[in-house]
C-alpha positions in Angstrom: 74.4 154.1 150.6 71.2 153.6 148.9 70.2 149.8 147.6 70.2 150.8 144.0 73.9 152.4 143.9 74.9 149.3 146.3 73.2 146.9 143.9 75.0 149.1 141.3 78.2 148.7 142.8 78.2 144.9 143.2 77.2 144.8 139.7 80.5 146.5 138.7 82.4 144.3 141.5 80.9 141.0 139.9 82.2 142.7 136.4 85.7 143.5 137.7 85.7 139.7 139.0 85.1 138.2 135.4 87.4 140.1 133.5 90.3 138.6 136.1 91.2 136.6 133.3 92.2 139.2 130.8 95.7 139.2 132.8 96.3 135.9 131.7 94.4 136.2 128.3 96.2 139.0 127.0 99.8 138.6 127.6 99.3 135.3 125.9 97.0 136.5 122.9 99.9 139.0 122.4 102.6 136.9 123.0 104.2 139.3 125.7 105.0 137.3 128.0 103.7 136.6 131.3 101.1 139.0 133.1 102.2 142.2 134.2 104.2 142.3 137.8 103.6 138.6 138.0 107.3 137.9 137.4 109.2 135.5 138.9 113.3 135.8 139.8 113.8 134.2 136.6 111.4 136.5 134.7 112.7 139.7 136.7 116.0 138.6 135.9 115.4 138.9 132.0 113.8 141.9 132.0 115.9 144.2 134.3 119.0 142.1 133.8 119.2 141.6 137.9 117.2 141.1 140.6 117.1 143.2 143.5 119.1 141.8 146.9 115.3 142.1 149.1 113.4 140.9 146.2 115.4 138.0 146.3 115.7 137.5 150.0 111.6 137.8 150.4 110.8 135.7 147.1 111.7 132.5 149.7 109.6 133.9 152.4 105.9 134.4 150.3 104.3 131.6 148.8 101.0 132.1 146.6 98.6 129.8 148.4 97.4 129.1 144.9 100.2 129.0 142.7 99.6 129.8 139.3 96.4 130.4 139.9 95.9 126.6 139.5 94.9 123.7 142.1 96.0 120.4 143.1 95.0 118.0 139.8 94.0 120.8 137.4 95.6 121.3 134.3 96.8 124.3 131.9 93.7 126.3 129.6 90.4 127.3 130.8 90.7 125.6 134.7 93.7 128.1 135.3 91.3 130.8 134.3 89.1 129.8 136.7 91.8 129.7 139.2 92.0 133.3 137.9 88.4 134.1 138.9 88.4 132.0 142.3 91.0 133.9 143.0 89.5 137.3 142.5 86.5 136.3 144.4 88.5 135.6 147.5 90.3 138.8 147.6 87.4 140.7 147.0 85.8 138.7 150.1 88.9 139.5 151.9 89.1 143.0 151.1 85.2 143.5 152.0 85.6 141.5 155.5 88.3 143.6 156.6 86.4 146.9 155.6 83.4 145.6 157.2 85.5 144.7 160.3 87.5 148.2 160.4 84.4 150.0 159.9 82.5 148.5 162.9 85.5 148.7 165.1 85.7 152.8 164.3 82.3 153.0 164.8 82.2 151.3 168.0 85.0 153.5 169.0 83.4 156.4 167.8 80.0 155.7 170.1 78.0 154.8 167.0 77.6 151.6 168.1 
């Protein structure tokens, strides 16, 4: 890929990364509620009127390692917002390390090393 559509690409990326907040922004602006698949058991509950038996049994098993999108001594507003955006970063790091990792592994197994 050539440097401009790479630069081009990050540019979009960074974009994509700052509008992470909008899930929290616009539920609330529109008073619907909280962000879209984001539901707890309680929250599932109310909206499908049950909960699914393995939705239950694996909502015990997965904790968010940032819950709420909040850290230890932050409070409710803007900060969670951030949350929001830290948050975005890291799985976009994530998501790029792993490519980067899968790629080179298929190309070492390919010969292309």
């Amino acid at each position: 890929m050539k440097g401009s559509k790479l630069k081009k690409l990050w540019i979009g990326i960074g974009l994509l990364i700052l509008l992470t907040p909008l899930g929290l922004i616009l539920p609330e602006l529109f008073r619907s509620g909280g962000a879209w698949g984001e539901w707890g058991i309680d929250e599932l509950k109310r909206i499908a009127g049950y909960v699914p038996l393995g939705f239950k049994k694996l909502s015990e098993f997965w904790k968010a390692p940032i819950h709420d999108y909040t850290f230890v001594g932050w409070d409710a507003g803007m900060k969670s917002y951030m949350g929001y955006i830290i948050s975005g970063v890291i799985g976009v790091a994530l998501v790029v390390g792993i490519s980067i990792l899968v790629g080179r592994l298929l190309a070492r197994k390919n010969g292309n090393s």
